[in-house]
C-alpha positions as CSV (number, residue, x, y, z in Angstrom):
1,X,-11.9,12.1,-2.5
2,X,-7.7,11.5,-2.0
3,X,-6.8,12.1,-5.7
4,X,-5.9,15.0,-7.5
5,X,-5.7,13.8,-10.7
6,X,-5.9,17.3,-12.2
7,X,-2.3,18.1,-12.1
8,X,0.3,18.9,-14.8
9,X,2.9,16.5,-13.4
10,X,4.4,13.7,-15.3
11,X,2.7,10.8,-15.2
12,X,4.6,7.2,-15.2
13,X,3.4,4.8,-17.8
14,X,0.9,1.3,-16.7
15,X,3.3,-1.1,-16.3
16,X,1.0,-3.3,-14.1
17,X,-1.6,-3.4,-16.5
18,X,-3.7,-5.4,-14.1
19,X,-1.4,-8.1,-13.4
20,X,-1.8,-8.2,-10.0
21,X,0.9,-11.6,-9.4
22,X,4.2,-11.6,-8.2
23,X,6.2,-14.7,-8.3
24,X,8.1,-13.4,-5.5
25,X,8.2,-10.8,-2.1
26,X,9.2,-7.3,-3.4
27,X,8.6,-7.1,-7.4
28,X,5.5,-5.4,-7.3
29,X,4.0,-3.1,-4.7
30,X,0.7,-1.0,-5.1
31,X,-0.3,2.2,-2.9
32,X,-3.1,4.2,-2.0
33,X,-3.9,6.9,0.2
34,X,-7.9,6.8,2.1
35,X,-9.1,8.7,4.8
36,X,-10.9,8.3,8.6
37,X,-13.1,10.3,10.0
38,X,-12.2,11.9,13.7
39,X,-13.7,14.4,16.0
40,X,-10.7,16.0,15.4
41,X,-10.7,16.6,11.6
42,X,-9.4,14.3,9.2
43,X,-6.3,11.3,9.4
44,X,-5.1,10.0,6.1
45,X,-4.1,6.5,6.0
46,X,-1.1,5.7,2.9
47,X,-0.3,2.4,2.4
48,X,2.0,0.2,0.3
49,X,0.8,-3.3,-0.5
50,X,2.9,-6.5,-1.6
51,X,1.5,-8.1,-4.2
52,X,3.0,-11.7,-3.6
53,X,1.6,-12.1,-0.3
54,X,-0.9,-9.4,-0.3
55,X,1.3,-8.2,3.1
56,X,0.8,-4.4,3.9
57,X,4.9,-3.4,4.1
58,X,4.4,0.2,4.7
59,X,1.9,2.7,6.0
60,X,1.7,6.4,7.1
61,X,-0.8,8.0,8.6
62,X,-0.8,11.9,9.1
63,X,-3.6,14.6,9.5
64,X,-2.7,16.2,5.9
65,X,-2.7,15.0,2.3
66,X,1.0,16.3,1.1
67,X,3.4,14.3,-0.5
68,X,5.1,13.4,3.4
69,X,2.3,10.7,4.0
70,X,3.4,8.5,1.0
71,X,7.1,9.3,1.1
72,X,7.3,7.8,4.8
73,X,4.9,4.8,3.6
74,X,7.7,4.6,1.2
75,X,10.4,4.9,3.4
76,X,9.2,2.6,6.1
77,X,8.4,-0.1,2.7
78,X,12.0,0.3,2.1
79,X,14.0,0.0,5.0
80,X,11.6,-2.7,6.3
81,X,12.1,-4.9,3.2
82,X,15.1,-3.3,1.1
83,X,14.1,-4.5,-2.2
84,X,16.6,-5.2,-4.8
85,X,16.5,-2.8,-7.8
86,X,13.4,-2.8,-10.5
87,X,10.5,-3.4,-8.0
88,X,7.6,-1.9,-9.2
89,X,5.5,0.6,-7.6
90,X,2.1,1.5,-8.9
91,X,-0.7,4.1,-7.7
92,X,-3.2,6.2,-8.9
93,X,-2.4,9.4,-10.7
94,X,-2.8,11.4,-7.5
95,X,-0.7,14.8,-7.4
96,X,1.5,13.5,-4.4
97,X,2.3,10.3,-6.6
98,X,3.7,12.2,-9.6
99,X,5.4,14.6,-7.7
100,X,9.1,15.5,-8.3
101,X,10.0,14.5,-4.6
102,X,8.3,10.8,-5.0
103,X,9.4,10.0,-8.1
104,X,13.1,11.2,-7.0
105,X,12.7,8.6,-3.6
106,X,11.6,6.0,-6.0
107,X,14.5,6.5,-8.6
108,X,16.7,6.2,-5.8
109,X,16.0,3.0,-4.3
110,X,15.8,1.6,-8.0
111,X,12.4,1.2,-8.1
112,X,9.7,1.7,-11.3
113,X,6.8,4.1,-11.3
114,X,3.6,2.4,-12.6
115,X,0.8,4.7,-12.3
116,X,-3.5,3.5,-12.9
117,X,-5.3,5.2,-16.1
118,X,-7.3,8.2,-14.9
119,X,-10.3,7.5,-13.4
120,X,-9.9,3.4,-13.2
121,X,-9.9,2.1,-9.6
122,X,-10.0,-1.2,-11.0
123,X,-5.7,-0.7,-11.7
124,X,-5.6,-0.5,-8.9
125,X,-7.7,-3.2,-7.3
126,X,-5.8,-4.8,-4.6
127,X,-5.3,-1.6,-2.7
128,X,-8.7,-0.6,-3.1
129,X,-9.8,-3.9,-1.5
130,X,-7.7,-3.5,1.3
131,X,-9.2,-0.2,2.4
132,X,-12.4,-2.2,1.9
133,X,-11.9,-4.3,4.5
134,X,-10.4,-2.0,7.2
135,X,-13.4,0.2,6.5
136,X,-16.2,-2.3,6.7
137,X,-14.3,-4.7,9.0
138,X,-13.3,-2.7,11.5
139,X,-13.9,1.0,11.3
140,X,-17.6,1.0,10.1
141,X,-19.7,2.8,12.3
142,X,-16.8,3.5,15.0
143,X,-16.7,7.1,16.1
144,X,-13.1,8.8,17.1
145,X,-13.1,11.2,19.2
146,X,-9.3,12.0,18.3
147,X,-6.8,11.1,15.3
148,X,-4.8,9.2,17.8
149,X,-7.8,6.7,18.8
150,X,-8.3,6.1,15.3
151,X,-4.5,5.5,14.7
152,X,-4.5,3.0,16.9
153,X,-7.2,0.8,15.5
154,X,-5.6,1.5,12.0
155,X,-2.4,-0.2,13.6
156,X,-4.5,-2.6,15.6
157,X,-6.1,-3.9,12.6
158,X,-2.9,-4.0,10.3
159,X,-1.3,-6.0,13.0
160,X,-4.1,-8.7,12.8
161,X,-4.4,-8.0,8.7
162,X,-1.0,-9.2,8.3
163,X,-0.6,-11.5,10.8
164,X,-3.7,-13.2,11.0
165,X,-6.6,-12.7,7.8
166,X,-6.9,-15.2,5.8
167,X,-7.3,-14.5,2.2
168,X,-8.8,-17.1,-0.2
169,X,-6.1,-15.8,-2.7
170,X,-3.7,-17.1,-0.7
171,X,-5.2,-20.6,0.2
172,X,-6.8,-19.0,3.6
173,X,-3.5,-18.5,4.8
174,X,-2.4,-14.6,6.4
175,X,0.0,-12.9,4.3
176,X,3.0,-13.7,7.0
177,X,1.8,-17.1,6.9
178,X,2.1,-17.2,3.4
179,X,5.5,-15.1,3.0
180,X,6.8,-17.7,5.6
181,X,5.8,-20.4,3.5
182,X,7.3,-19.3,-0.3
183,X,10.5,-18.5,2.1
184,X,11.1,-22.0,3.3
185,X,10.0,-23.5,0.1
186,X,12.9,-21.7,-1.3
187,X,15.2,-22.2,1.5
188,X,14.4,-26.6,1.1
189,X,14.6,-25.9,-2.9
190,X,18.3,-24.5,-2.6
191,X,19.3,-27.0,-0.3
């Protein structure tokens, strides 16, 4: 289990409420943290989903659980994609989530806290379907002998999610595909 719900740290309101559209990249992002097994011990896997395209944007992966391995999903989310101000950004109620050091990372890049009711994975859907599919797609019954060899598949396999799955909630398109796609159609729109 990844969540410490049992905390006395604030908690952000719903402001997802389950609407998991976005009319556009970088209004709405979800995160999650899961875990792979290794020889070596444990390696937690955070990552931060778009919810237009579906596009994993930021990821972190670290042999702990503290608040470091979502701030750098965070981090890398942001620099990669430097949304404007009032993107939302919803998770579970985890401890690292509510901390004082996330929340003050999300204030300052302008961004909204969302976070799921306790005890609902269903908030939180999208996520939770994409660790689905890394875990029975790919990693299923694969044995690492060290955190670095399962690292790599984890990078592997968000390579090919993003460049190459097709998701039927996209038209069977991959999320780059898509993204690609809403971009020129904008592009020919303002022209």
């Amino acid at each position: 289990m990844t969540t410490d719900s049992e905390h006395g740290l604030p908690l952000a309101p719903n402001l997802l409420q389950r609407d998991f559209s976005a009319e556009a990249p970088n209004l709405k992002w979800t995160s999650d943290i899961t875990y792979i097994e290794t020889a070596e011990g444990w390696l937690y896997l955070a990552a931060i989903l778009d919810l237009h395209s579906r596009q994993v944007v930021g990821w972190s992966m670290q042999p702990h659980m503290q608040t470091s391995l979502i701030t750098d999903a965070l981090r890398m989310a942001w620099f990669r994609r430097q949304p404007a101000p009032g993107l939302i950004l919803h998770s579970d109620r985890g401890s690292q989530y509510c901390s004082r050091e996330f929340r003050g990372l999300l204030s300052g890049y302008g961004m909204r806290s969302s976070i799921s009711r306790k005890g609902d994975c269903w908030d939180n859907a999208p996520t939770e379907s994409l660790w689905g599919s890394l875990k029975v797609g790919r990693l299923y019954g694969r044995k690492f002998a060290t955190r670095r060899q399962a690292m790599d598949e984890v990078i592997a396999w968000l390579t090919f999610y993003n460049d190459r799955r097709l998701h039927s909630s996209l038209g069977y398109v991959s999320p780059m595909k898509f993204e690609e796609s809403w971009l020129a159609a904008q592009l020919k729109d303002a022209a």
